[in-house]
C-alpha positions as CSV (number, residue, x, y, z in Angstrom):
1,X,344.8,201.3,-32.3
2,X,343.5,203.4,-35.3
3,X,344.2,202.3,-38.4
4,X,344.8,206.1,-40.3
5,X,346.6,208.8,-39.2
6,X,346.2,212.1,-40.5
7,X,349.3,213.3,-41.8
8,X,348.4,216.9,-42.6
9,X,346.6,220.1,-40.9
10,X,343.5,220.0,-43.3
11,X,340.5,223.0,-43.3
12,X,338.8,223.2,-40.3
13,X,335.6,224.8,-39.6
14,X,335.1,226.4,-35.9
15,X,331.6,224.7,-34.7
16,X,330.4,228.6,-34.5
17,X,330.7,228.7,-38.2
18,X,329.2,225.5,-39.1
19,X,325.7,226.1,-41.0
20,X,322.7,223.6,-39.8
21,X,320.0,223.2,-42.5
22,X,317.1,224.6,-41.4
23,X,313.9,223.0,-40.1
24,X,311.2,222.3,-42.6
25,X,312.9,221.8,-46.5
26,X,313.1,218.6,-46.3
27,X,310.6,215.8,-46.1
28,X,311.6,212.2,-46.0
29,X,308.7,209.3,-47.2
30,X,307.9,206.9,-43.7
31,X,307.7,204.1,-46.1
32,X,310.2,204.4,-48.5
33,X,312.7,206.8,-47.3
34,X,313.2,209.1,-50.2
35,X,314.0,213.0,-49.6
36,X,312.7,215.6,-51.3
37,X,312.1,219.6,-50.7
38,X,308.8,220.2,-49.1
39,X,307.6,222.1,-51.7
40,X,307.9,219.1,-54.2
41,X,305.9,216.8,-51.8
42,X,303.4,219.6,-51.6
43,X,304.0,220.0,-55.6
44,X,303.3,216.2,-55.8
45,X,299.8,216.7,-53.1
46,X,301.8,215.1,-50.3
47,X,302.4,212.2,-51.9
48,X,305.5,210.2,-52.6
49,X,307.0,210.3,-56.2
50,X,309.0,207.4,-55.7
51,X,306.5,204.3,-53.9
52,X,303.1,206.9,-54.0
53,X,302.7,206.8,-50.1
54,X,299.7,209.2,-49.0
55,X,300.3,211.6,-46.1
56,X,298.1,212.4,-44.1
57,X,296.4,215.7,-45.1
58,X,293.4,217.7,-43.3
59,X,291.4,219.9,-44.5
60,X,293.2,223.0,-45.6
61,X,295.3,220.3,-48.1
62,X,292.2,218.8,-49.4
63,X,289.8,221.8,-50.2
64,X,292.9,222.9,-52.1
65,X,292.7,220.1,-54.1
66,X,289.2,220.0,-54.9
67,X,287.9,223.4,-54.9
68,X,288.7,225.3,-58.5
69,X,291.4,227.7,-57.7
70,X,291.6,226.9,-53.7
71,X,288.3,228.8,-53.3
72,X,285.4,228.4,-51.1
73,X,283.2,229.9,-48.3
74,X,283.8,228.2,-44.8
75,X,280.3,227.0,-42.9
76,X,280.4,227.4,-39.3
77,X,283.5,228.5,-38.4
78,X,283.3,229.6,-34.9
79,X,281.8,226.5,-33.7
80,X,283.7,224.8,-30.7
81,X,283.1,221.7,-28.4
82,X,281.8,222.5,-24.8
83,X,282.1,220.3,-21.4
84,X,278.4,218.9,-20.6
85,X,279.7,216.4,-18.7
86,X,282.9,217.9,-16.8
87,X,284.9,215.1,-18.0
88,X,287.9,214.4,-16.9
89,X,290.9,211.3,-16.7
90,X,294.4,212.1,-16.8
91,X,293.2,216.1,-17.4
92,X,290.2,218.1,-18.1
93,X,288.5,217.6,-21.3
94,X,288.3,221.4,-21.3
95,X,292.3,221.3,-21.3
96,X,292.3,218.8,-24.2
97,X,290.5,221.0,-26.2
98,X,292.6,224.1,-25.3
99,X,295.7,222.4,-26.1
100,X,293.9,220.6,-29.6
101,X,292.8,224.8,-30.9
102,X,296.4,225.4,-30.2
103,X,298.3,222.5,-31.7
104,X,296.2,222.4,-35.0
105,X,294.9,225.8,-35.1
106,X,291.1,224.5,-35.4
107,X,288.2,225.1,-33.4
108,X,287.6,221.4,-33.8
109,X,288.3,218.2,-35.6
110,X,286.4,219.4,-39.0
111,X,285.5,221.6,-40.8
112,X,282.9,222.6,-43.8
113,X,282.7,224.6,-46.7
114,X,281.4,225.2,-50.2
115,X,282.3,226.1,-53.1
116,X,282.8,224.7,-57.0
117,X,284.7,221.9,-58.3
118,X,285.5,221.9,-61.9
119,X,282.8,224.4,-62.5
120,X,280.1,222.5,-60.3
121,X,278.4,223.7,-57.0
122,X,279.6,221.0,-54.1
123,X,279.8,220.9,-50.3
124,X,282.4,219.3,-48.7
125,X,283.2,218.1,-44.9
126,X,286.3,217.2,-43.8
127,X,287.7,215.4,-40.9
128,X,291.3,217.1,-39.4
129,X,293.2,214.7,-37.6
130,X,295.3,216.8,-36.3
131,X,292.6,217.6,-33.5
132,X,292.1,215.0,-30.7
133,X,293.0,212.0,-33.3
134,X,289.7,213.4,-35.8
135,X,287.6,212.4,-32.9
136,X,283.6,212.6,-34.0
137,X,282.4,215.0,-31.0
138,X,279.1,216.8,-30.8
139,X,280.7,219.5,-33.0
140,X,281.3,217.2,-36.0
141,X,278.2,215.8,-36.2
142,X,276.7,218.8,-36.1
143,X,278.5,220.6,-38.3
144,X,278.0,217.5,-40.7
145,X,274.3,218.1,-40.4
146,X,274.5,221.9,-41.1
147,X,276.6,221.3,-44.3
148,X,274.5,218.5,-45.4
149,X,271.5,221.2,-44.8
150,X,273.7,223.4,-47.0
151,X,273.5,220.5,-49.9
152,X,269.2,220.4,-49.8
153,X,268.9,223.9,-49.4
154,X,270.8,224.5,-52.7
155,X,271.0,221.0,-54.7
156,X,275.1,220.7,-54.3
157,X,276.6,217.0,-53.8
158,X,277.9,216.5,-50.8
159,X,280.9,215.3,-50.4
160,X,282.3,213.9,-47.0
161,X,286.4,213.3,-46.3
162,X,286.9,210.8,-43.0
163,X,289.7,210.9,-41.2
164,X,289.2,209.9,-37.8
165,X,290.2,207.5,-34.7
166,X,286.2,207.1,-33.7
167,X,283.7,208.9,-31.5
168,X,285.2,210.8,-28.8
169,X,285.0,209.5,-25.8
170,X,284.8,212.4,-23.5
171,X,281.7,213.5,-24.6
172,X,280.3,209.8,-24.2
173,X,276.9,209.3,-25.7
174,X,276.6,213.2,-27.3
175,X,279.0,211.6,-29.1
176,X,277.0,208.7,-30.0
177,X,274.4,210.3,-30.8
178,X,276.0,212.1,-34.2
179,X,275.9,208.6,-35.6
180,X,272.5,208.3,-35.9
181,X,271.8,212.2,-36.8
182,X,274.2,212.2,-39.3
183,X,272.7,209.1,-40.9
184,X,269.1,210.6,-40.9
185,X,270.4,213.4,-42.8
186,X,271.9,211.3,-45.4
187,X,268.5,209.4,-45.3
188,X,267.2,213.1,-46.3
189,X,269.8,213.5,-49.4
190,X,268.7,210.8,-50.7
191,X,264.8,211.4,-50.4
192,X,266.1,214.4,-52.6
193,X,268.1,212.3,-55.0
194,X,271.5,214.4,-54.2
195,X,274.6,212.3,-54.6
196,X,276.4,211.5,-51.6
197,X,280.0,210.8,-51.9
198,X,282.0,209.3,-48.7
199,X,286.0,209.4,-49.4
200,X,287.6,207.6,-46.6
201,X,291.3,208.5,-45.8
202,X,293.7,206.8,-43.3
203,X,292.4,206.6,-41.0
204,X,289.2,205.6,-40.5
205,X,287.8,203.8,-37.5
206,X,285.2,202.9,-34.8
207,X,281.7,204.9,-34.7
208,X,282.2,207.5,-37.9
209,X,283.7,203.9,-39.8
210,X,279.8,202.5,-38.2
211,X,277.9,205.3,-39.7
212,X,278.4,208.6,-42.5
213,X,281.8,207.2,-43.8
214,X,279.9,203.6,-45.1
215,X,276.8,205.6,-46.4
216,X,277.6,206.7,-49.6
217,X,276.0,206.3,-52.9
218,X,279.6,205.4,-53.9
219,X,282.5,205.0,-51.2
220,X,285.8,205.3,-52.4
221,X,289.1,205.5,-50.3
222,X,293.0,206.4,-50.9
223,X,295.2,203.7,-51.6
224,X,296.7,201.6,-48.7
225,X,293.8,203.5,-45.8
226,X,293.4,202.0,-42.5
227,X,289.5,201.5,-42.8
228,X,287.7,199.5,-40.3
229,X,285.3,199.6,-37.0
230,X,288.3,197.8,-34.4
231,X,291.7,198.1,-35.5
232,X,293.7,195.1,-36.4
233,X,295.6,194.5,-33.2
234,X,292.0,194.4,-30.7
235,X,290.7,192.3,-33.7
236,X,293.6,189.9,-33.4
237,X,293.4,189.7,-30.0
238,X,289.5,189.0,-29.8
239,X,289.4,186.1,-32.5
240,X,293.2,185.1,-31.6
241,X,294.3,184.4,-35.1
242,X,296.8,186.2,-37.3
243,X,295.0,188.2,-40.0
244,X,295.5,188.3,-43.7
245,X,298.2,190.2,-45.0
246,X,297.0,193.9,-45.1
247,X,293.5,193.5,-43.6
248,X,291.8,196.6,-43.4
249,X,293.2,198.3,-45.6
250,X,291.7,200.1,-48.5
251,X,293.1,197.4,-51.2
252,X,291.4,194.5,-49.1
253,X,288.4,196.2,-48.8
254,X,288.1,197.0,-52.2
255,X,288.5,193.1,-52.9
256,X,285.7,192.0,-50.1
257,X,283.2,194.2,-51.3
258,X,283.4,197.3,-49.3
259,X,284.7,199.9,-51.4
260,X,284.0,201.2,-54.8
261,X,287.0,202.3,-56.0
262,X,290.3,203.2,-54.6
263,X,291.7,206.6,-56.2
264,X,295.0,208.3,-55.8
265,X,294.8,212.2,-54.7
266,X,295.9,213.6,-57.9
267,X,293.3,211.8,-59.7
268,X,290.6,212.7,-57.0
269,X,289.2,215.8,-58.6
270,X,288.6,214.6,-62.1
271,X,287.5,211.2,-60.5
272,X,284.8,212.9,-58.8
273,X,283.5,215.2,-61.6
274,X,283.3,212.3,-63.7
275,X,281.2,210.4,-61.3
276,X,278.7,213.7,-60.6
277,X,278.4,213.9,-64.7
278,X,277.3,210.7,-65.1
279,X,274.6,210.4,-62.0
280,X,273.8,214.2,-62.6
281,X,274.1,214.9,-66.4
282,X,277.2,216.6,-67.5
């Protein structure tokens, strides 16, 4: 038995006439809950104003960021995976990519450019996870290389963004293999005495975590990143004891040695120049 009873014919709007807010003005923080107009959280660099959660951003986002007025010159932009192996599980690889270009737009999970920050020549490489999970494929590492190429041929510091779920797996060990190329170029920047700067974004795992992303002169990560080789559940599950309260994440890192510095994105650009004027003269 209800309680109320309506006593009177109020307004009433025919369902036809009802107005649904449209898709896309709104975003709502995963951790906190707060709503604000997209263009606020884009206003804010996709982060919350309210607990200062980081979205995840790829690398349209971040070269907008760092590059002085948005601006830069793209390296290798047609360059796409291939098949070597024919490799296939639930579907084609060949398919997975297909449906990856579509869904993100890319022609794979990074992409290069360069340009200036704050008045200063700098390459930059950054991972998109919104392509296969940022998987590190033949592409990425060679794409890595090129831009690192980019940095001796001209002097810039290079700057590398990781995002990324690990090697991919259907390209097995040409996947592998960018590990160790990637690293000799690094080996090479150094040789020359040009900065290396690995920012590591959540997340970032398995075989880019075991090489370019723990190479840096200085490594530095966004607050609360998932940083690590396994993730916490396969590590629980190996060693059979509960972790430490937010293991893996950028904050413990920080504490345990592995980080430099932890910076928040609208502090990212200055944070940077600084660090290039002091190792490279202002």
């Amino acid at each position: 038995m209800g309680w109320f009873k309506r006593t009177e014919v109020g307004i009433t709007t025919e369902t036809k006439d009802k107005k649904e807010t449209p898709d896309g003005l709104w975003h709502k923080c995963p951790k906190c809950k707060v709503i604000v107009s997209v263009d606020d959280h884009a206003a804010e660099l996709w982060t919350c104003g309210n607990c200062g959660h980081h979205d995840r951003i790829n690398a349209r986002e971040y070269f907008h960021i760092l590059f002085d007025e948005g601006v830069f010159t793209e390296l290798d932009p047609g360059m796409e995976s291939k098949d070597p192996l024919k490799f296939k599980d639930t579907k084609p690889y060949v398919d997975r990519l297909k449906a990856g270009q579509k869904k993100s737009g890319l022609k794979d999970a990074i992409t290069t450019g360069y340009g200036k920050m704050n008045g200063k020549p700098i390459v930059v490489a950054c991972m998109n996870f919104n392509f296969i999970g940022g998987s590190m494929g033949s592409v990425v590492g060679e794409k890595i290389a090129r831009a690192m190429d980019q940095s001796l041929e001209t002097g810039a510091p290079f700057i590398m963004i990781s995002k990324s779920g690990g090697a991919r797996m259907m390209e097995a060990a040409f996947s592998l293999m960018q590990m160790a190329k990637t690293s000799a170029k690094i080996a090479l920047l150094d040789d020359k005495k040009i900065p290396y700067i690995s920012f590591l974004t959540d997340p970032t795992t398995g075989g880019v975590t075991a090489s370019y992303a723990m190479l840096g002169d200085i490594n530095i990560a966004e607050p609360n990143a998932l940083i690590g080789f396994a993730g916490p559940r396969v590590v629980k599950e190996t060693i059979g004891k509960d972790l430490p309260e937010g293991f893996q994440r950028s904050e413990f890192l920080l504490e345990h040695g592995f980080l430099d510095f932890i910076v928040e994105r609208k502090s990212l650009k200055t944070k940077l120049t600084q660090y290039l004027d002091m190792v490279m003269g202002a």
